[in-house]
C-alpha positions in Angstrom: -1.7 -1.4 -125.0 -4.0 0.3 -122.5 -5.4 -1.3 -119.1 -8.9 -2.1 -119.5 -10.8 -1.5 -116.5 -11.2 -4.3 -114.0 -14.5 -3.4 -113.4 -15.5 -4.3 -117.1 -13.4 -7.1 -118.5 -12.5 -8.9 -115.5 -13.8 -10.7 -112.0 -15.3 -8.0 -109.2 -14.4 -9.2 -106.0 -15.9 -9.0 -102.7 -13.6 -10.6 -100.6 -9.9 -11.8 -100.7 -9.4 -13.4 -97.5 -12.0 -15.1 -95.1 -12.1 -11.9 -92.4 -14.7 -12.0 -89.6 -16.5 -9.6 -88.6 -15.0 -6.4 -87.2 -15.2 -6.5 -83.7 -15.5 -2.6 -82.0 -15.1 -4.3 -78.0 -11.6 -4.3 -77.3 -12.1 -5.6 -73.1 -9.0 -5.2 -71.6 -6.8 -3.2 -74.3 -6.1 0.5 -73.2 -7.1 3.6 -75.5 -3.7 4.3 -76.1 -3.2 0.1 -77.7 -6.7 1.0 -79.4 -5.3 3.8 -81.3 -1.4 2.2 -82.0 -3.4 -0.4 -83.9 -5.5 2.2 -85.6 -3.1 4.3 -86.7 -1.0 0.9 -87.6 -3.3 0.1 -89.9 -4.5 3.3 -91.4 -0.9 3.8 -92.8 -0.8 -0.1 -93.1 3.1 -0.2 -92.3 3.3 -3.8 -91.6 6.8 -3.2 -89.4 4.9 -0.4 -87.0 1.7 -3.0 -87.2 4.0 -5.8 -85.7 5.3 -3.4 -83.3 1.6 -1.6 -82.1 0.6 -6.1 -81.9 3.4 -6.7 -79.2 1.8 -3.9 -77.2 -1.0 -5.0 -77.4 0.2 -8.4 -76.2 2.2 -6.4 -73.3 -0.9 -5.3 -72.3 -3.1 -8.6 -72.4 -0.1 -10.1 -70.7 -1.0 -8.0 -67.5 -4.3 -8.8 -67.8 -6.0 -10.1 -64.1 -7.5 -13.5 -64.4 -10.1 -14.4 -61.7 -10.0 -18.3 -60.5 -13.4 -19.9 -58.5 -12.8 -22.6 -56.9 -16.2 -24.0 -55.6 -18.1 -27.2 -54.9 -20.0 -28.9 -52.1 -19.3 -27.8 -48.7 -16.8 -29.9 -46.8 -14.7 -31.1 -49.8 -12.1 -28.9 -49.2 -12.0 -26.3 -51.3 -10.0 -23.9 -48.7 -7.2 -26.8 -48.1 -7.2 -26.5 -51.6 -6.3 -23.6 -51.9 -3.7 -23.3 -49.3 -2.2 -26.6 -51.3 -2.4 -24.9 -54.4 -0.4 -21.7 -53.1 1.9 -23.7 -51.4 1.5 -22.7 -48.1 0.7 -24.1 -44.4 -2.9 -23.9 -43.0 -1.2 -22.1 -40.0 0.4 -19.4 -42.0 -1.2 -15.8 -41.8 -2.5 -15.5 -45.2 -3.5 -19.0 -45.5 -7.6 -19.7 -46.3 -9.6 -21.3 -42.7 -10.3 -24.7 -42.9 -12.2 -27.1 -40.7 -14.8 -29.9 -40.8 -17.6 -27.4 -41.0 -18.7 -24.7 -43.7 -15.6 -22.0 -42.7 -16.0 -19.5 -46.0 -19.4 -17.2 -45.9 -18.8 -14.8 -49.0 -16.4 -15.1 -52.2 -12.5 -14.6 -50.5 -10.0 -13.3 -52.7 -6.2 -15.0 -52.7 -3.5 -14.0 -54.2 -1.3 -16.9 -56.3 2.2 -15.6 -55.8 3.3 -18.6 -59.0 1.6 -16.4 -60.9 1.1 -12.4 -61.1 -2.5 -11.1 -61.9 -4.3 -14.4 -61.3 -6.9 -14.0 -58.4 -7.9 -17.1 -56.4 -11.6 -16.7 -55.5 -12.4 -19.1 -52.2 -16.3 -19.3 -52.6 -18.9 -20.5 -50.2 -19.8 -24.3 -50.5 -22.8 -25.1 -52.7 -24.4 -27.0 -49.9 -26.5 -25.2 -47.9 -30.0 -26.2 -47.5 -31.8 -23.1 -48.0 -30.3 -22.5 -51.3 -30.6 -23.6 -54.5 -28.3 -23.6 -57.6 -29.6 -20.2 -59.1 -29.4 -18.3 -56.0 -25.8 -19.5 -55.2 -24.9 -18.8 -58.5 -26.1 -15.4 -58.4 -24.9 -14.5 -55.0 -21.3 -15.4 -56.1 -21.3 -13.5 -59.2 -21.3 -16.1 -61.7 -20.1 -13.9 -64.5 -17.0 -11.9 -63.1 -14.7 -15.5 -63.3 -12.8 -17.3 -65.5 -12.3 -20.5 -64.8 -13.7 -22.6 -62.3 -12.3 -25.1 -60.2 -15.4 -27.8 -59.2 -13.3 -29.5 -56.2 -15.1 -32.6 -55.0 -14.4 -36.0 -52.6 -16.3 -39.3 -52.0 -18.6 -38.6 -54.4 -19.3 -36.6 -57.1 -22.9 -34.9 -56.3 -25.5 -34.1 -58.8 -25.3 -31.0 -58.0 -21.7 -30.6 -58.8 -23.4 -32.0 -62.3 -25.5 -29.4 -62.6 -23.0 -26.5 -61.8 -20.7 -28.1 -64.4 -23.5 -28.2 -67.0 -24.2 -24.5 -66.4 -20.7 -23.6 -66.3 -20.2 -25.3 -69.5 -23.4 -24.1 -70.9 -22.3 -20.4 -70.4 -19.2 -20.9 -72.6 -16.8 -20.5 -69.3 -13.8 -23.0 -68.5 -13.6 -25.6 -65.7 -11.8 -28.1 -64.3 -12.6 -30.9 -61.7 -10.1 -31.9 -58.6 -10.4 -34.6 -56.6 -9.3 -34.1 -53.0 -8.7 -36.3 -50.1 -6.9 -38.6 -52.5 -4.5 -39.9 -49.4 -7.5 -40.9 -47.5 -8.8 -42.8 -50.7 -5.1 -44.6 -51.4 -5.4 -45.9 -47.6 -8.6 -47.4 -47.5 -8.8 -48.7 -51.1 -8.8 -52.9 -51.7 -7.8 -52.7 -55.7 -4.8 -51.3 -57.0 -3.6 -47.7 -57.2 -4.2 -47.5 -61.2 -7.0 -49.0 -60.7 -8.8 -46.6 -58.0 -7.1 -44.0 -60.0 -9.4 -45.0 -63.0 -12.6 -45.8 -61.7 -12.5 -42.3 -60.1 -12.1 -40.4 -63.3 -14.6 -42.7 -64.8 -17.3 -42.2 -62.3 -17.0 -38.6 -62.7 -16.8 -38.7 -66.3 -19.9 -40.9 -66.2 -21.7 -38.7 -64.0 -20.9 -35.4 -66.2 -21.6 -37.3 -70.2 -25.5 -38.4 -68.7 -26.1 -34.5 -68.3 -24.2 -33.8 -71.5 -20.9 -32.2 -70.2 -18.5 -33.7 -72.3 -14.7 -33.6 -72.1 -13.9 -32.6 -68.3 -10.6 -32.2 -67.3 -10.0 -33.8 -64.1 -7.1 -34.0 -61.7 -7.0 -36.2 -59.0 -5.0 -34.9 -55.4 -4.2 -34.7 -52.1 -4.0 -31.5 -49.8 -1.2 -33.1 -47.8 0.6 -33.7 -50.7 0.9 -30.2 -53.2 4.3 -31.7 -54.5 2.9 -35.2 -56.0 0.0 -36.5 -57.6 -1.9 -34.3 -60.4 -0.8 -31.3 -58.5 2.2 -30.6 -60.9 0.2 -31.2 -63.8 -2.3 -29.3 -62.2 -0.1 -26.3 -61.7 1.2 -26.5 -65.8 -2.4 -26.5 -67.2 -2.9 -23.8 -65.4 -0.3 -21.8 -66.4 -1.5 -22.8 -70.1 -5.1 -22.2 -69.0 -3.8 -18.5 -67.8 -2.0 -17.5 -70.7 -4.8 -18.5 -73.3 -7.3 -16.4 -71.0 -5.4 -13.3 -71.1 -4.8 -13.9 -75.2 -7.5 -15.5 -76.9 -10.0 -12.4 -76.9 -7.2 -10.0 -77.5 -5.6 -12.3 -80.1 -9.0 -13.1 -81.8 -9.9 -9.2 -82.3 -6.8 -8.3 -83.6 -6.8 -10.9 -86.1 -10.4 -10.4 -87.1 -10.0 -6.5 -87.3 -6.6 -7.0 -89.4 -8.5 -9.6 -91.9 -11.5 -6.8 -92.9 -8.7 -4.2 -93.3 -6.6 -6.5 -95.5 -10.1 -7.1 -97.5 -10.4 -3.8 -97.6 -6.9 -2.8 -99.0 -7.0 -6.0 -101.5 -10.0 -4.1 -103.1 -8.6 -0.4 -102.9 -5.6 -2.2 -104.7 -7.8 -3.7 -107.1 -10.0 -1.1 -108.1 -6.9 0.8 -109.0 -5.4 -1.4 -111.2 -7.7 0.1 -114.4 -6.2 3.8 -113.2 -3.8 5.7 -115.5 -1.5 6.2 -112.7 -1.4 2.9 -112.0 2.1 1.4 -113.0 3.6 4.8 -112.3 2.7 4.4 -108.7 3.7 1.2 -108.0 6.9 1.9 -110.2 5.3 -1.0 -112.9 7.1 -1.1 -116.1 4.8 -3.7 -118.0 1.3 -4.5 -116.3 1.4 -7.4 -118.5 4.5 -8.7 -116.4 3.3 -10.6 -113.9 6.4 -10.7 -111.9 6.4 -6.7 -111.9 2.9 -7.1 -110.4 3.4 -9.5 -107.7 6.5 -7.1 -106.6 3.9 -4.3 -106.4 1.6 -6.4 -104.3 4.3 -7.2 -102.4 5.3 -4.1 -102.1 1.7 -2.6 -101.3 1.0 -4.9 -98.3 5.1 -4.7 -97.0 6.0 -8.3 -97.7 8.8 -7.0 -99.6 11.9 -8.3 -98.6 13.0 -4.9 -96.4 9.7 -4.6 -94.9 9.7 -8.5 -93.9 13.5 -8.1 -92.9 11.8 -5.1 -90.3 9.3 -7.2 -88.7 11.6 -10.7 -88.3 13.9 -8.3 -86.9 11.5 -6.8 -84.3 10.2 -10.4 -83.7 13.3 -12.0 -82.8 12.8 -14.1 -85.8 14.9 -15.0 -89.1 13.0 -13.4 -92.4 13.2 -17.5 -93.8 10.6 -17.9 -90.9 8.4 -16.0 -92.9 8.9 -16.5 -96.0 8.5 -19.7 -95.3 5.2 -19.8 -94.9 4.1 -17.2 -98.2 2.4 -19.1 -100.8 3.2 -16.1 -103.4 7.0 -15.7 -102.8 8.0 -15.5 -106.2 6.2 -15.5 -109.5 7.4 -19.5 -109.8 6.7 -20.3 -106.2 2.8 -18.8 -107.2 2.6 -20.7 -110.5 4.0 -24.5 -109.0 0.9 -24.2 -106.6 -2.2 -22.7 -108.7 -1.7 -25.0 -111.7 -5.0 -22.8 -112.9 -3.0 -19.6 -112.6 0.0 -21.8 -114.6 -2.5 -22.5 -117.1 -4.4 -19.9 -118.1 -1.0 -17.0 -117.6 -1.2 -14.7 -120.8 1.2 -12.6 -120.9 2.9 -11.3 -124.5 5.7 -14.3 -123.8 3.1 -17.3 -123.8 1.6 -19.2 -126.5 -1.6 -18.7 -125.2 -0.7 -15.1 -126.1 0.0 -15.8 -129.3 -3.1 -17.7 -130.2 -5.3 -15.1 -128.8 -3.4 -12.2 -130.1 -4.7 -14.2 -134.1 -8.6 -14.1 -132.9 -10.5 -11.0 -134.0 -12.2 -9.0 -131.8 -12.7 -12.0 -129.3 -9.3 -12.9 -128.7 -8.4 -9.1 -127.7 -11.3 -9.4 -125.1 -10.1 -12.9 -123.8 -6.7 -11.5 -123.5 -8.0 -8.4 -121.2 -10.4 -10.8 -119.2 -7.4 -13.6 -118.7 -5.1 -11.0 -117.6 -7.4 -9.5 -115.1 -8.0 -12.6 -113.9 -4.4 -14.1 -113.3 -3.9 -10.5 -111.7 -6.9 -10.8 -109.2 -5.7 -14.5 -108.5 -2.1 -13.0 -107.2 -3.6 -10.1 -105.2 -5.4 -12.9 -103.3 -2.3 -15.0 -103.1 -0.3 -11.8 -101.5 -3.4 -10.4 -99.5 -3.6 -14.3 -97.7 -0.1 -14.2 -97.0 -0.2 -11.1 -95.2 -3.0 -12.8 -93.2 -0.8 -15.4 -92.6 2.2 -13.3 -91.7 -0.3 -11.2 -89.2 -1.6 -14.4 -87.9 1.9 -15.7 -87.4 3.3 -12.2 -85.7 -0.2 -12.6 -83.5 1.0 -16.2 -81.8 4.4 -15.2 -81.9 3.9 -12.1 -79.8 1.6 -14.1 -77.3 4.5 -16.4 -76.4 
């Protein structure tokens, strides 16, 4: 029996897995990670694709991430700092503190708990002569990362405001509370107590400008060892790591999802080809087994290519497979009880009725057929996504 063409009997489609849009801006990746990846996935070898991804994520891993910490002037952003580093206000490299306004320009530290992460001392947002806007654009608003909005006895409006914009702009913050000992020593309701009526004020303060969500720590400069400074130091290490990953992470998985599309419909379009079965080695393109195994086979979640790329992961294959929805023909059909349904090969009954209908059963036959094949090619093309997806966090660890 010959292959009708796809194009004629069965479903055309546009799109086999929900890829975003192909994005050209790489930031931080070098030429030479830009050109691994392309060449990965011109050849689409899923092992050397895993292997040009943990480059990629050696090379985001490096990655410098700048860290403002700002507020009002005379809440202690500088003791901060030297808390946050670990290190005595008498020491050489330590930031200058005192009771007046001590840093004039942005002051770069370096954060020896973590390499490539710049600590940015910035003037206080309280002089007189300067509004919000100006301070903003005099500190380079746009070069950081994450800001750290330090603030004591109260929590000023225009600590609000800076939230809002910083929040507005799509950038990360978090609030500290310093001075915390002083607050302890004078307070006349519990320590839990105190502990929650300052987050709530703050919180209070941030939801009536529509900054939802802040995270807040509350801490003492005398004390960098207790408190929310250990917590402190954690979500910052998370707050790092998902900096440095998230762009590169989100390109790669957005370029990998259009080529996948891509290849799903190069795959497809061949299927109505006379060379077809001989170059996927297919025996009976009725079989659907025999086509998954060229799907498979076609996108390298065979069992040697997925062998490869646990290997290179540090990973057993079952991790993997694990998670494929098109495994096996029987693993396909016990979760699309359509696909179940409605398979037509010459083994079925469905077959057999069809094959008794003139003229119209023929043509149901070719249209079913193309149908349950386009249904597995999306089955194996969403696993690869999957698997990428997967390799993508794995690699980021």
């Amino acid at each position: 029996m010959m292959q009708p063409s796809p194009s004629l009997h069965t479903p055309s489609p546009t799109s086999f897995t929900s890829a975003g849009p192909h994005h050209e801006d790489w930031n931080i990746l070098s030429m030479s990670d830009v050109r691994n990846t392309e060449k990965a996935s011109k050849e689409w070898k899923l092992p050397e694709i895993v292997s040009a991804v943990k480059e990629t994520m050696k090379t985001a891993s490096s990655a410098s991430v700048r860290i403002a910490v700002t507020g009002d002037s005379g809440n202690g952003m500088s003791s901060f700092i030297n808390a946050l580093r670990r290190i005595g206000q008498e020491e050489e490299d330590s930031a200058p503190t005192g009771v007046v306004r001590t840093t004039q320009k942005p002051t770069l530290y370096c954060f020896s708990d973590m390499p490539n992460v710049e600590l940015w001392d910035l003037p206080g947002t309280g002089a007189a002569t300067q509004s919000l806007e100006t301070y903003l654009e005099e500190i380079q608003f746009s070069k950081y990362d994450l800001f750290i909005i330090i603030a004591s006895e109260q929590f000023s409006m225009n600590l609000v405001k800076l939230a809002k914009i910083i929040q507005g702009q799509g950038k990360r913050f978090y609030v500290v509370w310093t001075k915390l000992d002083r607050d302890l020593s004078t307070h006349v309701v519990s320590k839990e107590q105190l502990l929650q009526d300052i987050q709530e004020n703050i919180r209070v303060a941030l939801q009536n400008e529509g900054v939802y969500e802040p995270i807040i720590f509350l801490v003492s400069n005398f004390d960098p060892f207790l408190h929310g400074f250990p917590e402190l130091r954690k979500s910052l290490c998370r707050e790092v790591s998902d900096i440095r990953y998230h762009e590169p992470l989100q390109n790669l998985s957005d370029t990998y999802g259009k080529i996948i599309n891509d290849k799903a419909i190069t795959f497809w379009r061949q299927i109505g080809s006379e060379s077809f079965q001989d170059s996927f080695d297919i025996q009976n393109a009725d079989d659907l087994e025999e086509f998954l195994n060229a799907c498979h086979s076609f996108f390298g979640l065979d069992d040697e290519s997925l062998q490869e790329v646990a290997q290179s992961m540090g990973k057993p294959m079952e991790e993997y497979k694990a998670i494929m929805k098109s495994q096996d023909l029987h693993t396909v059909l016990s979760g699309d009880w359509v696909l179940s349904w409605t398979n037509c090969n010459t083994d079925t009954c469905l077959y057999s009725v069809l094959n008794r209908i003139p003229f119209v059963g023929y043509a149901s036959f070719c249209y079913l057929r193309g149908w349950n094949q386009w249904r597995l090619l999306d089955n194996v093309a969403k696993d690869t996504n999957t698997i990428l997806k997967k390799v993508l966090t794995d690699a980021a660890i």
